[in-house]
C-alpha positions in Angstrom: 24.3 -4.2 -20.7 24.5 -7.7 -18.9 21.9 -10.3 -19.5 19.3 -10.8 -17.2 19.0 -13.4 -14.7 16.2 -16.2 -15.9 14.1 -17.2 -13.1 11.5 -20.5 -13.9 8.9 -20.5 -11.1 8.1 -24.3 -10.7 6.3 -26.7 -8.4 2.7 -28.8 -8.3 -0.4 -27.5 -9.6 -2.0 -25.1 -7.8 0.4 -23.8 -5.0 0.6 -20.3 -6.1 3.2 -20.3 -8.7 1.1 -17.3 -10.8 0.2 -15.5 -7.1 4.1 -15.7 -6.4 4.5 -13.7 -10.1 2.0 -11.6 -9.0 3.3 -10.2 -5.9 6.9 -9.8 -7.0 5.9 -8.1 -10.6 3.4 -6.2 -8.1 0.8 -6.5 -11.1 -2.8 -8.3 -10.2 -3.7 -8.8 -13.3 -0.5 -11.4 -14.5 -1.8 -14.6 -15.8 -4.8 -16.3 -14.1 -5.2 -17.3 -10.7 -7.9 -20.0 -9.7 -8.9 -22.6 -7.3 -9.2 -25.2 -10.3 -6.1 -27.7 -11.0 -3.8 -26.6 -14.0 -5.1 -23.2 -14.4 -2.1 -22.7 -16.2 -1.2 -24.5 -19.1 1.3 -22.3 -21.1 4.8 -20.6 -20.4 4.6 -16.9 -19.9 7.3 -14.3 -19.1 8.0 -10.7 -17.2 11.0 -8.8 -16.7 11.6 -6.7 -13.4 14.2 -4.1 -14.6 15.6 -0.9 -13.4 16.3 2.2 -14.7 15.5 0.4 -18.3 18.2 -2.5 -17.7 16.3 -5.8 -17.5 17.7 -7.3 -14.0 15.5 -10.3 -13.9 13.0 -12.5 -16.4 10.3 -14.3 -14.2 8.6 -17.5 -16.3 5.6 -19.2 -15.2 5.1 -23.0 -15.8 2.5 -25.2 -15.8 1.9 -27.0 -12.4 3.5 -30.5 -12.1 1.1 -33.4 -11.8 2.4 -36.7 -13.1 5.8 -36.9 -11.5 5.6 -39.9 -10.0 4.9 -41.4 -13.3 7.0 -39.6 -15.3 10.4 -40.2 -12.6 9.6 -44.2 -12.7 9.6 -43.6 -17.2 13.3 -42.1 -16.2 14.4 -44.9 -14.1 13.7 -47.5 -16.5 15.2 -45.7 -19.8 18.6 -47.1 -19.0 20.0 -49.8 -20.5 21.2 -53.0 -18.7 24.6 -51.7 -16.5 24.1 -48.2 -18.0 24.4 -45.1 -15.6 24.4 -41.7 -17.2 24.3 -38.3 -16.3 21.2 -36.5 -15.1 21.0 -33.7 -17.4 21.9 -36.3 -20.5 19.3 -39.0 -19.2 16.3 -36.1 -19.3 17.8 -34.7 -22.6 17.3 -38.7 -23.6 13.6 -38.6 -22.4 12.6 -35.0 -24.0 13.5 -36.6 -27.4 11.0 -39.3 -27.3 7.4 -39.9 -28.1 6.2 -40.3 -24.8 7.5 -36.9 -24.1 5.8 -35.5 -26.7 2.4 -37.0 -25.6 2.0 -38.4 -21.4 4.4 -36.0 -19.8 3.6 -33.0 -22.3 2.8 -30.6 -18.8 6.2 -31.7 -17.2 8.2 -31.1 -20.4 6.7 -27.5 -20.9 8.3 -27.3 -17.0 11.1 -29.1 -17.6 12.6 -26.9 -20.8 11.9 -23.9 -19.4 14.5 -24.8 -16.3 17.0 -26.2 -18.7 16.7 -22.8 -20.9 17.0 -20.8 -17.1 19.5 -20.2 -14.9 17.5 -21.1 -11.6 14.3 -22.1 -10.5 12.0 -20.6 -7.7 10.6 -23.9 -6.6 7.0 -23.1 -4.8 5.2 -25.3 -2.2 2.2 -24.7 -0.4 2.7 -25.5 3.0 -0.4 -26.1 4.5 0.1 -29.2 2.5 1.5 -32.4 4.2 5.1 -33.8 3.1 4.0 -36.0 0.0 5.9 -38.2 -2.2 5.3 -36.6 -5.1 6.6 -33.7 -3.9 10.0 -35.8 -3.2 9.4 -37.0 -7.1 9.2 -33.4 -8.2 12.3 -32.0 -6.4 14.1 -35.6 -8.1 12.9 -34.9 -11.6 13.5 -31.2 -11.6 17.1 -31.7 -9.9 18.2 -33.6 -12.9 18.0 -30.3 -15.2 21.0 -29.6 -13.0 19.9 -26.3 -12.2 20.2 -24.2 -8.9 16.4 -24.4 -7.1 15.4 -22.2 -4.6 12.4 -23.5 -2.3 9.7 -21.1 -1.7 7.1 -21.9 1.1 3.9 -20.4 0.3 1.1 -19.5 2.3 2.8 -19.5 5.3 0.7 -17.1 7.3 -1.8 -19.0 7.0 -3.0 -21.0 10.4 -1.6 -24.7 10.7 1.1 -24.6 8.0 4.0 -27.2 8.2 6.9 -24.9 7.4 9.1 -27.0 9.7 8.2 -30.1 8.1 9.3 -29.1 4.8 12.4 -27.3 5.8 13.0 -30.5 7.5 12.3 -32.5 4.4 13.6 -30.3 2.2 16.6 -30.3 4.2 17.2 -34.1 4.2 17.7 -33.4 0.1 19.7 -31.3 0.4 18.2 -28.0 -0.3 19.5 -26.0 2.7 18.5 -22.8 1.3 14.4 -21.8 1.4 12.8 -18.3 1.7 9.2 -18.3 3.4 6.9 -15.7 1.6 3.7 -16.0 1.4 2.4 -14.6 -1.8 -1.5 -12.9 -0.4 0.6 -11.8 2.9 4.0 -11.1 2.4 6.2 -10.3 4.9 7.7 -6.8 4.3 11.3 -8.3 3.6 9.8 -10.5 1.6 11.7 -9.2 -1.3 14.9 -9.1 0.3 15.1 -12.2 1.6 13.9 -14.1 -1.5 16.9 -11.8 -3.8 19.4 -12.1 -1.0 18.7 -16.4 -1.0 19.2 -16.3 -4.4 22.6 -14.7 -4.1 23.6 -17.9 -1.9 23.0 -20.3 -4.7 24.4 -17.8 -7.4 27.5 -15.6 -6.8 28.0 -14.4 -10.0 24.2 -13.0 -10.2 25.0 -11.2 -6.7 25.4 -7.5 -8.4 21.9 -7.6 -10.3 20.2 -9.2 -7.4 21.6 -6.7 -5.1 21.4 -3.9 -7.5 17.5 -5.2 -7.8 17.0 -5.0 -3.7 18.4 -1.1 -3.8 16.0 -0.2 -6.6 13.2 -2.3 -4.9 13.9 -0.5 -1.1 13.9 2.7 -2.6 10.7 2.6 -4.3 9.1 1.3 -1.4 10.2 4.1 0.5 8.9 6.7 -2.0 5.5 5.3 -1.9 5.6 5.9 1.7 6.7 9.0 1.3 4.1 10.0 -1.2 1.5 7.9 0.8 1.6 10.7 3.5 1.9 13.7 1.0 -2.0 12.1 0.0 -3.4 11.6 3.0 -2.1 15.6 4.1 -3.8 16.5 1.4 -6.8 15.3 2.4 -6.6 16.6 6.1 -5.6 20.1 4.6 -8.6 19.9 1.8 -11.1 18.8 4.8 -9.5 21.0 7.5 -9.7 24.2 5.4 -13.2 23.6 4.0 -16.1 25.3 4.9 -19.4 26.2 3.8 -21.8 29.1 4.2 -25.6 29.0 5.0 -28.6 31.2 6.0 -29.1 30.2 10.1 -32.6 28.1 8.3 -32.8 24.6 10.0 -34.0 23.1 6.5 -30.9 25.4 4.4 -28.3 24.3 7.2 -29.6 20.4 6.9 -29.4 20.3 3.0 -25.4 22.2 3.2 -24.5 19.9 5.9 -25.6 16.8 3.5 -23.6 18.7 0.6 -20.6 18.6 2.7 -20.9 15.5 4.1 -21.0 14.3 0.3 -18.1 16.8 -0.4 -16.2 15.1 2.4 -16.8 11.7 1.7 -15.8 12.0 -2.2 -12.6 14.0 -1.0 -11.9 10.7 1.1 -12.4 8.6 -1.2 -10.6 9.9 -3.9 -7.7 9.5 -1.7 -8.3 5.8 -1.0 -8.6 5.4 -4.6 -5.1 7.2 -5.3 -3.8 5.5 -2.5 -4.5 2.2 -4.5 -3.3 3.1 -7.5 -0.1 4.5 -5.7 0.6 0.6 -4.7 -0.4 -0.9 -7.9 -4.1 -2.3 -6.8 -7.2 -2.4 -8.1 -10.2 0.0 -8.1 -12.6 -1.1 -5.2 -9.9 -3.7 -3.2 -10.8 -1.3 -0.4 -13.9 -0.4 1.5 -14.8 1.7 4.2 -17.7 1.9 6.4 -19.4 5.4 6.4 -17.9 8.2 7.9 -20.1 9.8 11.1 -22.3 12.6 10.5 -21.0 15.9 10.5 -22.2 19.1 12.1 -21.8 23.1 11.7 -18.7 24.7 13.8 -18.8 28.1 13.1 -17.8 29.1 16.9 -15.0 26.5 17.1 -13.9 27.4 14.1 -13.3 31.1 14.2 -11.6 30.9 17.7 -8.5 28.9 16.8 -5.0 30.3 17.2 -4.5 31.0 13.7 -7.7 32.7 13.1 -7.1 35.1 16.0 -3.6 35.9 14.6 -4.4 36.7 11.2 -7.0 39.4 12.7 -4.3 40.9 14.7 -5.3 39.6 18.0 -2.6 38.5 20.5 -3.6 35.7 22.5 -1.4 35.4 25.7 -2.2 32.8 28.8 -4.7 33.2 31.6 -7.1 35.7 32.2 -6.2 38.2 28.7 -6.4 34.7 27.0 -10.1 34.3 28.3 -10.9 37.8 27.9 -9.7 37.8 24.1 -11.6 35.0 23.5 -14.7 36.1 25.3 -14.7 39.5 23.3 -14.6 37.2 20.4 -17.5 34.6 21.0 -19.8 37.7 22.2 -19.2 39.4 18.7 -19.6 36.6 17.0 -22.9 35.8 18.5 -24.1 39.1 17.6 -23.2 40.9 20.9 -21.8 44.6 20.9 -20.0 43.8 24.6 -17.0 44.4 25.3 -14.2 43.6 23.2 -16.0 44.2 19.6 -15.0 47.4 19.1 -11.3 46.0 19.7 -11.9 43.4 17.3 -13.4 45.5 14.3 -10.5 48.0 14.8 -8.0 44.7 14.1 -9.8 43.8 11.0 -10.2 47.1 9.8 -6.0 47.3 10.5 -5.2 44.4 9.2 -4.0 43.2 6.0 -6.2 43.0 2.5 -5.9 39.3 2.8 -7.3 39.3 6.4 -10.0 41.5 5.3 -10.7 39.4 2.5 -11.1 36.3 4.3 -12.8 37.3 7.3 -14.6 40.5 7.0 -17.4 38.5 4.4 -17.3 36.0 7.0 -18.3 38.4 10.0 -20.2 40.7 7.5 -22.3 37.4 6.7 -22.6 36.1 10.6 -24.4 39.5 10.9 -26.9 38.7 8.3 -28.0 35.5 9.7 -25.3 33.2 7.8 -24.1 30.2 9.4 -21.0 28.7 8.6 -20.6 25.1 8.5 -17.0 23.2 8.3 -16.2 19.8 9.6 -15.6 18.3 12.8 -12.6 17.2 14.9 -13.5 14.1 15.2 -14.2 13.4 11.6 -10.8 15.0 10.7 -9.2 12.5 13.4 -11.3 9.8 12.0 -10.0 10.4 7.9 -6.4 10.7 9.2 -6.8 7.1 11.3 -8.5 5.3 8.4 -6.2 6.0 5.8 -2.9 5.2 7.4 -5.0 2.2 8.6 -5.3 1.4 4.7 -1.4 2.4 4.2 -0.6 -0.6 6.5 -2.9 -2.8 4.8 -1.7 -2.1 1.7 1.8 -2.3 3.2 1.6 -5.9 4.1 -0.8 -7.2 1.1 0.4 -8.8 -1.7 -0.8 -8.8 -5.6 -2.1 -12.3 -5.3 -4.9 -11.1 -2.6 -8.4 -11.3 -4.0 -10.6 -10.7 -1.2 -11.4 -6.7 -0.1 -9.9 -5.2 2.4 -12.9 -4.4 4.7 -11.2 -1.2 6.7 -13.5 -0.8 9.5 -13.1 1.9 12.9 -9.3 1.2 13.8 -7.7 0.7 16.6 -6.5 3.7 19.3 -3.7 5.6 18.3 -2.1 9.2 18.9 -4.9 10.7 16.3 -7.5 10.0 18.8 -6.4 12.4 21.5 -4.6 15.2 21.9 -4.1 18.4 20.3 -4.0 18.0 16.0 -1.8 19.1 14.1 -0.5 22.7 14.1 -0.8 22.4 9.8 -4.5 20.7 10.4 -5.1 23.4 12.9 -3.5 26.2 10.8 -5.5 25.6 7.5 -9.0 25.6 9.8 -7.8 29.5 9.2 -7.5 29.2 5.0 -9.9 28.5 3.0 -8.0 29.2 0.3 -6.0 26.2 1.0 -9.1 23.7 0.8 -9.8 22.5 -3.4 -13.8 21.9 -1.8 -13.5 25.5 -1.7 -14.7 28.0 -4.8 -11.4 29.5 -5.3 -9.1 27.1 -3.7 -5.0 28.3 -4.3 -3.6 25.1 -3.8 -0.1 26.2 -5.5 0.4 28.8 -2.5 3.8 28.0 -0.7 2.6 28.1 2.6 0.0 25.6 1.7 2.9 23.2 0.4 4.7 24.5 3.4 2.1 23.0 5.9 1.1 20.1 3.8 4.8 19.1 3.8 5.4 19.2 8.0 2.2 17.3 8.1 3.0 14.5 5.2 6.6 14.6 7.7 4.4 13.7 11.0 2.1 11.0 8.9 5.3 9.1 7.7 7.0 9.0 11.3 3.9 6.6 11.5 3.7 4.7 8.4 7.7 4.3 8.3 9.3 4.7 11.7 12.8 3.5 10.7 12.3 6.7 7.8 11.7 9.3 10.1 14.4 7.9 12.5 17.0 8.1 9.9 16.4 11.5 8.8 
């Protein structure tokens, strides 16, 4: 087993050197993150392995904040006509008093570099081109030690990225990476390992080794992303519940369902979360519309009218199947319902199971309630909405995402789904259902060509490759 790379994350106080930890150990709770100068005073470490083989150690450092100072102390510890190394003249300076008691913050900076092989060296860069920044590059150069600039913050409105690649430039530090640590790009990653790789050959197979391991989780949470949010669709789709036609019964199970619905949803929001390493409650939602009974709707879809038997072809057989079916339905003996009784009474045990309850209870004043269209369009829009969010939002954020009605997409028209369309049909498929079978394989079947169509839009270049 190889040793791990030693990364020190460095720079002034206050520019996001714990956010930057954050977002690449993809854990919101590392150290602590404030507004206040010097929120960190202490060294403190995290290892980014893979498959158990530590790759990488991360070390935060105390911000720098006396540079200026402490670079004039190194100029003048020289002798007369004396000119010695960099490295030697800081080892000269850690071993005095002044070291021990002015400079203490830089020093807890400075060792940590000279015990690491590189440093990650993080600016904010909404902040003009200072000299102590200039100070701090001089100072932490003298460790002798590859650094890597790291422009923080850089989706933020009226950064100077092009000043400080300018700057940074004119010393000499050709190489930088932009990543902003609440925002990061979706390369991010990649381009921060890939820099590193430029300054440090011989760390090439862990960092590259690192990006592989990093790509490939990403694309599982995608994956698994869309398996949660079928599951919802199929849970909502397939649920349904049964009332006496009494306006004051059919408002109290419509409320039930509603609540049903909305837990369902959020339970996938909160998975979703975890999925991608946030917190509880980082996500909010405004409430979903109010639902209303289907029980026509529901019964006439494709699937429904094959699992009783009926063949639906196109034109005028198509409107007369369908008319034979809403007139017994709605209680009618016309034309048709003899037909239809005859299929369910010919038809599987399953069939009879799920359907001849249903029509048995239509007669007996039962209404059947289940859940809109639109709502179903409206849970399938929201969460990938939060999928992208989530997608582009680093561990450092501490604001909520505030998900409100998205934009237009494909899930606002058309036809849905066959699987969303198929499980209006199965009950059983639905866990907000007494007696849900959720381990059936043509549940998973479904579930699975519909978590296919959600990832086509969460990760285009996935679907395009398969």
């Amino acid at each position: 087993m190889s040793k791990p790379l030693v990364l020190a994350v460095v720079g002034h106080t206050n520019v996001g050197k714990t956010s930057l930890l954050r977002t690449l150990l993809r854990d919101p709770e590392f150290g602590e993150v404030s507004p206040r100068p010097s929120t960190t005073r202490r060294v403190e470490g995290a290892r980014l392995s893979v498959d158990g083989e530590p790759l990488i150690e991360l070390y935060d450092t105390p911000g720098l904040e006396a540079a200026i100072g402490l670079l004039e102390y190194l100029e003048r510890l020289p002798k007369p006509g004396e000119r010695p190394d960099p490295p030697e003249l800081l080892a000269r300076f850690l071993a005095t008093g002044e070291a021990r008691l002015r400079f203490e913050q830089e020093v807890r900076v400075l060792r940590q570099l000279l015990l690491s092989d590189a440093g990650l060296y993080v600016i904010d860069a909404r902040e003009p081109v200072l000299a102590k920044y200039r100070d701090e590059l001089a100072v932490l150069a003298m460790c002798g030690k590859p650094l890597l600039p790291v422009l923080n913050f850089v989706a933020s409105e009226g950064h100077r990225a092009e000043e400080w690649r300018t700057a940074l430039a004119r010393i000499g530090l050709h190489a930088l990476v932009r990543f902003d640590t609440v925002a990061p790009p979706v390369d991010g990653e990649r381009r921060l390992y890939e820099s590193l790789t430029l300054l440090m050959e011989e760390a090439s197979p862990r960092l590259q080794r690192l990006i592989a391991d990093l790509e490939a989780k990403a694309r599982a949470r995608r994956r698994a992303a869309a398996q949660l949010i079928a599951g919802l669709l199929i849970d909502v789709a397939a649920c349904r519940r049964s009332v006496p036609a009494q306006p004051e019964l059919e408002r109290q199970a419509a409320q039930e369902l509603r609540e049903a619905v909305r837990a369902r949803d959020q339970r996938c929001v909160d998975d979703l979360l975890r999925l991608y390493a946030f917190r509880p409650g980082d996500a909010e939602y405004d409430e979903l519309p109010l639902l209303d009974g289907r029980w026509e709707h529901d019964l006439f879809n494709p699937e429904t009218l094959r699992q009783l038997g009926i063949k639906v072809g196109g034109g005028m057989a198509a409107g007369a199947a369908a008319g034979a079916t809403i007139d017994l339905l709605l209680g009618g003996a016309s034309l048709g319902g003899a037909a239809l009784l005859g299929a369910l009474a010919g038809g599987t045990a399953q069939t009879a199971r799920n359907y001849g309850q249903r029509l048995l209870g239509r007669f007996r004043g039962q209404r059947e309630l289940t859940v809109e269209d639109p709502v179903l369009r409206l849970l399938a829009l929201r969460q990938l909405q939060l999928v992208r969010a989530l997608e582009a939002r680093g561990h450092a954020a501490s604001e909520r995402l505030r998900l409100a009605l998205p934009e237009r997409s494909g899930w606002q028209g058309g036809e849905l789904p066959g699987a969303v369309l198929r499980a209006r049909a199965h009950p059983e498929w639905s866990a907000l259902n007494p007696g849900a079978r959720l381990d059936l394989a043509e549940r998973q079947l479904w579930q699975q060509r519909l978590a296919e169509l959600l990832l086509a839009e969460i990760d285009p270049a996935a679907a395009d490759s398969r």
